[in-house]
N, C-alpha and C positions, 0 to 999 in steps of 0.2 A: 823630713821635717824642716831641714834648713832650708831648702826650699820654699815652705812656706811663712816662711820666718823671713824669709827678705821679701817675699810679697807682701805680708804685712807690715813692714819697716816704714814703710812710704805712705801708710795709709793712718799711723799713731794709732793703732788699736790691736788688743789682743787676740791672740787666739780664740779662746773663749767670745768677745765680743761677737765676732767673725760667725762662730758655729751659732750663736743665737741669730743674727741677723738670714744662717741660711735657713737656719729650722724655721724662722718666722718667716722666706716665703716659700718654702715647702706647704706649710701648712696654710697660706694663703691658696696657694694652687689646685691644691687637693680640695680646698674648700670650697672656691668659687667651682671646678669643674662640675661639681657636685650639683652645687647650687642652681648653675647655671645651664644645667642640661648640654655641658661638655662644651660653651662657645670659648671662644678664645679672648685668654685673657691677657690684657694689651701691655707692653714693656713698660710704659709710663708708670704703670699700677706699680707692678714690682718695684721702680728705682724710687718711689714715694714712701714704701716703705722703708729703705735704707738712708734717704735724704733726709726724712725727716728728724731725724737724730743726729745726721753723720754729713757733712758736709763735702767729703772728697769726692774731686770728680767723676775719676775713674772706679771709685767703691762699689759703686750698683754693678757694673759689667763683671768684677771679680766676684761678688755676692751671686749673685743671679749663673755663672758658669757656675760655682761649687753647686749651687741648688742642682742645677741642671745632673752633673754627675752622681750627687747623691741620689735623685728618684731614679738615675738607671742603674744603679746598681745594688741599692737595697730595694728601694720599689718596686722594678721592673718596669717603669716608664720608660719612657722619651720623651722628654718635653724638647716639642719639635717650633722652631721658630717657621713662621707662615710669609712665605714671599706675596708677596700683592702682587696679584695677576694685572697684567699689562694690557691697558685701556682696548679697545677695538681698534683697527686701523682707518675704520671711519668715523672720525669722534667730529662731523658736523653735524651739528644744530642737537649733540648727546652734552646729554646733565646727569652725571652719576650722581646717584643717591647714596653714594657710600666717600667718605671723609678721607682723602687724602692722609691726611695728619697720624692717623693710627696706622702705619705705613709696618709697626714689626709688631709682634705678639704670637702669642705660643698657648697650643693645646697640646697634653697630654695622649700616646699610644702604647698603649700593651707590648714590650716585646716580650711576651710570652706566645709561642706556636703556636698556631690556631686551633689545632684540636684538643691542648690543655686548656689556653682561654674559654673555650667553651663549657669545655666541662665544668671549670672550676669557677672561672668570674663571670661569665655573660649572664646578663639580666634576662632572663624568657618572656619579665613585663615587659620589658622594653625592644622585643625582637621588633614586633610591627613598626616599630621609625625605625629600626634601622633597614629595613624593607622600603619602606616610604620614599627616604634617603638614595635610595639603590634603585629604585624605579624611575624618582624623578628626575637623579642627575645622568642615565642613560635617554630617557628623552631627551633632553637637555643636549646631550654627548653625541647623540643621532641626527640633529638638530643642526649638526656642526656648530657646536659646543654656545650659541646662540639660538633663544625661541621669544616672540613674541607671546603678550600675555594675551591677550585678546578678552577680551569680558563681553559674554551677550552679543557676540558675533559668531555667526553659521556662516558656511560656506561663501567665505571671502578670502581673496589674493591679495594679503598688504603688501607692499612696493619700497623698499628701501634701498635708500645709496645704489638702486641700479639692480635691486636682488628681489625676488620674489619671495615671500613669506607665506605660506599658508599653513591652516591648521596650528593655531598658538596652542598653547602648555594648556589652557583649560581644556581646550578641544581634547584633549589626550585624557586628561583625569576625569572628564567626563565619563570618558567611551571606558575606565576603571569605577565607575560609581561614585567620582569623586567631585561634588559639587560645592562654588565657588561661597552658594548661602548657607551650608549646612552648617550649623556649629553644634550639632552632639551623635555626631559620627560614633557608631560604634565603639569603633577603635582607635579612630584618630579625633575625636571630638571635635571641635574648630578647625576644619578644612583649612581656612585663609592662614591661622595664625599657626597650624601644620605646615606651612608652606613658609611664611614667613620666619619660621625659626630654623628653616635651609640657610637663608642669608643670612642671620644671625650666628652661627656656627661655621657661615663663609663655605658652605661648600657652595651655594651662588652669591649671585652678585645684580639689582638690579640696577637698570638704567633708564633712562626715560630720554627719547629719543624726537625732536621735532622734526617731523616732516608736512608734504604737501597735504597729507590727509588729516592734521593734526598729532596733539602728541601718541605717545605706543610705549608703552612698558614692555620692557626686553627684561629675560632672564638671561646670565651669562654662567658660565662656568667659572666660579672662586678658585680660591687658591688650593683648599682643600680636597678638592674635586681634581684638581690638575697636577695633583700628587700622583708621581707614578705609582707606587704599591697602587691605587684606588684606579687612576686612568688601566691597569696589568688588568683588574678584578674585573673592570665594567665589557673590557673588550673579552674576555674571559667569557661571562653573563654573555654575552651577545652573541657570540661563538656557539652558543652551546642554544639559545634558542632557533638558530638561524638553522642549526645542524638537523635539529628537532622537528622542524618545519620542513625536512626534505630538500633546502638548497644550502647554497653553496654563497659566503660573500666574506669580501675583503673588510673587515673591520678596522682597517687602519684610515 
């Protein structure tokens, strides 16, 4: 406790102050994930709730670590901070659609073992996205971790920065019954906005890319996606249809 007792000396606020300011973004966190169908939610958010009362600089970072310990430890979370996956190595005539600025933020993961998680917390509504999730960022992943989107193009060879392209991401959800106009899918209702809520949760990331044949929407591998636990899983998954299928391949 002395400890925490000269951590807050510097800051003129109590103890007590302290545990409300974490409990208030605990239950921010918990909130928006909820809310927000698990995207991540950006540090800015968090330090605005302790800013706006509390003027010391360094307050949000001590706020925001306690929060983090207390959902792994009663919770069973991990509020894990998300690194921003690093641009292509051919960023000409490329315009990312996604904002530099929101550069750190953090989602929520179960460290509970997989086959209690299951039993006890997994949503059975919600298995089909996490399937969806799991299908399209190994295309994606196969793809070498970059796919054009292609709209309303057949059997065409795009050409970029020197590489060939064919067969984009619709090509693929296609040849799965997954079309580009549907909006009351079964199961996934809105195809597009199933697809666009990949990049809102960041496991991709798109780009829009100018070349000689005009612009091309690129799908990329996010941040969430290039998390090793998730990178182990996919090459796991590929392994095992690859094995099923009678051959043999290097998934690395």
């Amino acid at each position: 406790m002395a400890n925490a007792g000269e951590d807050l000396s510097q800051f003129d606020i109590s103890q007590e102050e302290k545990d409300k300011l974490v409990a208030e973004v605990i239950r921010y966190v918990l909130f928006k994930t909820h809310q927000n169908s698990g995207c991540p939610i950006k540090r800015d958010e968090l330090t605005q709730l302790v800013t706006k009362n509390y003027r010391q600089r360094a307050l949000p970072a001590l706020v925001i670590n306690a929060a983090r310990e207390k959902l792994s430890t009663i919770f069973g979370y991990e509020m894990k901070e998300l690194q921003r996956s690093r641009p292509s190595s051919t960023n000409q005539g490329r315009t990312s659609q996604q904002s530099f600025a929101d550069v750190k933020s953090y989602v929520i993961i179960s460290q509970l073992p997989a086959d209690v998680y299951r039993k006890y917390v997994e949503d059975v509504n919600t298995a089909h996205l996490t399937g969806f999730t799991f299908v399209i960022v190994s295309i994606v992943y196969l793809a070498g971790g970059k796919i054009a989107e292609v709209l309303y193009q057949h059997d065409r060879t795009y050409h970029h920065c020197g590489e060939s392209i064919a067969d984009g991401l619709w090509h693929h959800m296609r040849r799965m019954g997954l079309y580009e106009n549907e909006e009351n899918h079964p199961v996934l209702g809105n195809i597009k906005q199933a697809l666009e809520a990949l990049v809102q949760q960041r496991y991709l990331q798109k780009d829009k890319v100018n070349g000689p044949e005009g612009n091309t929407l690129f799908y990329e591998l996010a941040e969430r996606a290039l998390d090793e636990a998730i990178s182990k899983k996919i090459k796991e998954y590929i392994s095992q249809i690859v094995q099923n299928d009678g051959a043999s391949a290097d998934v690395e």
